[in-house]
Every structure is written in structure tokens, then in C-alpha cells.
N, C-alpha and C positions, 0 to 999 in steps of 0.2 A: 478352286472352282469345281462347280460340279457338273456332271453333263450324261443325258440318257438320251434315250432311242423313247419315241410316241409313236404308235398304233393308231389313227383315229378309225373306231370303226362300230359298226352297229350289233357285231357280234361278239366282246369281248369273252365269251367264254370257250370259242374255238381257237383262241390264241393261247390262252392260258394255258391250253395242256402242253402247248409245245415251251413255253417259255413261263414255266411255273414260280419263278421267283420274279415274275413280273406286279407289280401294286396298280389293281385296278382304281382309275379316276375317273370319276364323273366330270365334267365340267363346269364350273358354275353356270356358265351365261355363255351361249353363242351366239352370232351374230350374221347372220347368210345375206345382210341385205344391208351392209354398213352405208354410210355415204359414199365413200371413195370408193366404194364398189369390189371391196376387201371383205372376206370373210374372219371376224376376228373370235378368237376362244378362247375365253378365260379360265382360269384351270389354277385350284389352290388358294390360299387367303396369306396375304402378307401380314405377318406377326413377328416377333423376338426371336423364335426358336423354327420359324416355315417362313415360306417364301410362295408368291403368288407368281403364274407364268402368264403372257401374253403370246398367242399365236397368233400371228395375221399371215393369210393367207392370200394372196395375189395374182388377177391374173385366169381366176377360174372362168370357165364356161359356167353358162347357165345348168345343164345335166349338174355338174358339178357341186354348183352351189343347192339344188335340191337336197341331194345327200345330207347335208347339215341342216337344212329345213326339216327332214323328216326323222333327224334323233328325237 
């Protein structure tokens, strides 16, 4: 099993100098306004040799849910 640490944020190049073997990802598809009122992030494509991730996210404030509105 594999396992990292995610950043979601709208500056990834102030991150990258401190954690420079970090792999910057775009996300495919977010979602700030699902029905269940869950913010969900897609991230990667399921293939043979990659693997795709679901984040959902729970529970935010509306502030909150902005920030993924305005990536």
C-alpha cells in the first residue's frame, strides 16, 4: 500500500521550494457544490500501471467551499 501527504492549494510553487521532491498534480475535476453538500476532487486516471484518487471533503463552511470554486 502506498500512502502521501496532499497540499490542496492555490500556490503550489511556494511549497515546492521547501518540499522539492514533492510531484505537483493538477486535479482533474473538482466539485465545491456536490449534492451531499461534500466537496469531491478527483486527482489521476485509473489505468494498468496509475491509479486515480477520490477526495471528498466534509463538513466545510461555505468560505471554505469558495477556495475550491476559485482554483
Amino acid at each position: 500500500m502506498y500512502s502521501s501527504s496532499v497540499i490542496l492549494t492555490t500556490k503550489p510553487e511556494e511549497y515546492f521550494q521547501y518540499i522539492g521532491l514533492a510531484e505537483i498534480i493538477k486535479p482533474n475535476k473538482i466539485n465545491p457544490d456536490s449534492f451531499g453538500g461534500s466537496v469531491y476532487v478527483d486527482i489521476g486516471e485509473s489505468g494498468w500501471q496509475t491509479t486515480n484518487i477520490n477526495i471528498i471533503l466534509k463538513g466545510l463552511s461555505d468560505s471554505e467551499k469558495q477556495f475550491f470554486r476559485n482554483l
